[in-house]
C-alpha positions in Angstrom: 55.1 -38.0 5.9 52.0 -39.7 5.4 49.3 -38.2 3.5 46.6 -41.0 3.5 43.6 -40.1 6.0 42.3 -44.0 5.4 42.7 -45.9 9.1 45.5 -48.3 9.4 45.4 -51.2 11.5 47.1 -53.7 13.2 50.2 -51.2 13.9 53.0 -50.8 16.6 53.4 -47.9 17.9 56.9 -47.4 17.8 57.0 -44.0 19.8 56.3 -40.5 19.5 58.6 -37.5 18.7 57.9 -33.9 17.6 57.3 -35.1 13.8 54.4 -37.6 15.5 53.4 -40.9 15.9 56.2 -43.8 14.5 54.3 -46.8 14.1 55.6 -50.1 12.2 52.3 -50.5 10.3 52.1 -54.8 8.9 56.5 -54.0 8.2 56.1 -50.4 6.8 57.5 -47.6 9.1 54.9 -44.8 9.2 55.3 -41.2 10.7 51.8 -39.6 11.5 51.6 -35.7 12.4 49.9 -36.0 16.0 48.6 -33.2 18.5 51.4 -33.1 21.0 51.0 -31.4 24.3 53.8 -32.0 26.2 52.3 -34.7 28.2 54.0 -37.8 26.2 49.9 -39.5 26.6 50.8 -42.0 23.5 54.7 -43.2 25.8 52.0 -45.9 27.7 51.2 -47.4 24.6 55.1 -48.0 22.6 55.1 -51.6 21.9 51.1 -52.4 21.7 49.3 -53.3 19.0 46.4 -51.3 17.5 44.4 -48.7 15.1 46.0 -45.4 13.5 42.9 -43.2 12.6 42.8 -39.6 11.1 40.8 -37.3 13.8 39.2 -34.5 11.1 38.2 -32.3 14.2 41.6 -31.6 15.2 43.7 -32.7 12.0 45.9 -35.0 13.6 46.6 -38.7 14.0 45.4 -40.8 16.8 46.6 -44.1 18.2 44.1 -46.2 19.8 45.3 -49.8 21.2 43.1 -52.5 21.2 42.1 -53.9 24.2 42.3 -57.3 23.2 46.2 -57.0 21.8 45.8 -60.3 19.9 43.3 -58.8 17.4 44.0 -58.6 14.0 42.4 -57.6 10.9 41.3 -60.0 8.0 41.1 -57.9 5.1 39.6 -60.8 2.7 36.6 -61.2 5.1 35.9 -57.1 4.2 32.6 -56.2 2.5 30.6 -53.4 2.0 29.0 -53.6 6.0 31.6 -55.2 7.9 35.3 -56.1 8.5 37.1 -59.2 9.3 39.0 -59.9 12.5 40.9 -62.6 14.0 42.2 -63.5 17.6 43.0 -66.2 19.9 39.5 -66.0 21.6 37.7 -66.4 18.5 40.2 -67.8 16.1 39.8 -66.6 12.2 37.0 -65.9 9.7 34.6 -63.5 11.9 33.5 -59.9 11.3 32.5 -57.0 13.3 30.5 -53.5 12.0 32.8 -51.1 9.8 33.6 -48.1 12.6 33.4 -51.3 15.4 36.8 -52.5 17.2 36.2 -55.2 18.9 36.8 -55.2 22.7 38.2 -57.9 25.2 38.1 -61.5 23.2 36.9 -59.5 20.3 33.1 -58.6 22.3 31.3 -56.1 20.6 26.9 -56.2 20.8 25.4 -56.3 17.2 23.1 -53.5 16.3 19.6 -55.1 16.6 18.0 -51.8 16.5 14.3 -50.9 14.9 13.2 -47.6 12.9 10.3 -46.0 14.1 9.3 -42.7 12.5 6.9 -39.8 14.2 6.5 -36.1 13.0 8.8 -33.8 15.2 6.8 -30.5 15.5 9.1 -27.2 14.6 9.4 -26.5 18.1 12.1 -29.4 19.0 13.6 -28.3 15.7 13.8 -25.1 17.1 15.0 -26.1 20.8 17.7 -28.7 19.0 19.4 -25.6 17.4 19.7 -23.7 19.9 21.4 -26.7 21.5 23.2 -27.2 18.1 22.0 -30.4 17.7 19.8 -32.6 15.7 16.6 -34.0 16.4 18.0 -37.6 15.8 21.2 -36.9 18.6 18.9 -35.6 21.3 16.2 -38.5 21.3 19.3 -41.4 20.9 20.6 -39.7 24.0 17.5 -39.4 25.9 17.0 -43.4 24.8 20.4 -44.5 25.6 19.6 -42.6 29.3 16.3 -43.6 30.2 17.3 -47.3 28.7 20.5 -46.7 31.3 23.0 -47.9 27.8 26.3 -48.0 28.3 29.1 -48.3 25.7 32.0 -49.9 27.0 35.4 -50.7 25.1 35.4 -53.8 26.6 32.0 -54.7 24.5 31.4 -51.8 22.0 28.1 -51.5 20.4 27.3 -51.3 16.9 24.3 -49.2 17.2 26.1 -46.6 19.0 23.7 -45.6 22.0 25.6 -44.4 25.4 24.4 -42.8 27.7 25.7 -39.5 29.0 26.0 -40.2 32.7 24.6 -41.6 36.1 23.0 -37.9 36.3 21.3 -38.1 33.0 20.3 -41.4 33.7 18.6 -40.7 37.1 17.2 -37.5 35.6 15.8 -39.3 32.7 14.6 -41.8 35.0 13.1 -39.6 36.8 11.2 -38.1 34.1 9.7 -41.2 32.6 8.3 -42.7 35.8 6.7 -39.1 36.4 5.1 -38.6 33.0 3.7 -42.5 33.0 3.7 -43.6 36.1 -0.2 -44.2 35.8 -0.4 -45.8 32.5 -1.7 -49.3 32.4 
């Protein structure tokens, strides 16, 4: 059984059984504990190509394919902010964000984000907790909804902003053309 939590990639899934995943990882057989329920979910994906990563929250093994099944890693490309990729869109010798598959012929939109820092007042401290979450979650969301950012696989983003729905969008919307609708 593997012990390893590091992400493999570029592996087969073989098929699943009671023990877990069996994926031929780059010619190595691996069996990976995963959360079985019954409903067989990983049986649509035998014979594709893609990433075994360690989920923490539930201590089990997922299998994600990739989209684009003629992605594969170049591990000499690696460095301490990205990770090199090859397919037959792109060809060799390109690199994507560490956490970032690429989607369909290897898309993905770069993180051209800015910092901007204000002073939170306690009070959003104070509403975030009871929410259990940070100051830092709540305004990305409320960014990624009034900006109407979506995160698709097909064309993940590096910075990570999605929003959380047509509703939040509308409502968010909604709010910022009522609070500065008169500003010129």
């Amino acid at each position: 059984m593997e012990t390893s939590q590091a992400s493999h990639y570029d592996c087969i899934l073989i098929g699943l059984t009671e023990a877990g995943l069996i994926l031929d990882c780059l010619g190595n057989q691996l069996v990976l504990p995963t959360f079985t329920d019954g409903n067989d979910w990983a049986l649509q994906y035998i014979g594709k190509i893609g990433i075994a990563s360690y989920d923490p929250e539930f201590e089990c093994w997922r299998f994600v394919p990739y989209l684009d099944q003629s992605l594969r890693r170049v591990f000499e490309l690696d460095d301490e902010y990205e990770i090199g990729w090859s397919n037959e869109t792109k060809g060799n010798n390109w690199t994507a964000p560490i956490g970032i598959i690429p989607g369909e012929n290897g898309a993905f939109i770069k993180d051209d984000t800015d910092d901007v820092w204000i002073p939170v007042p306690p009070e959003f401290f104070i509403m975030c907790e009871q929410y259990n979450q940070t100051p830092e979650s709540v305004l990305r969301s409320f960014i990624a909804d009034v900006c109407e950012i979506k995160n698709y696989d097909r064309e993940p983003r590096a910075d990570g902003y999605c929003s959380n729905g047509s509703d939040e969008r509308r409502l968010a919307d909604e709010y910022f053309s009522r609070a500065f609708w008169n500003v010129e």
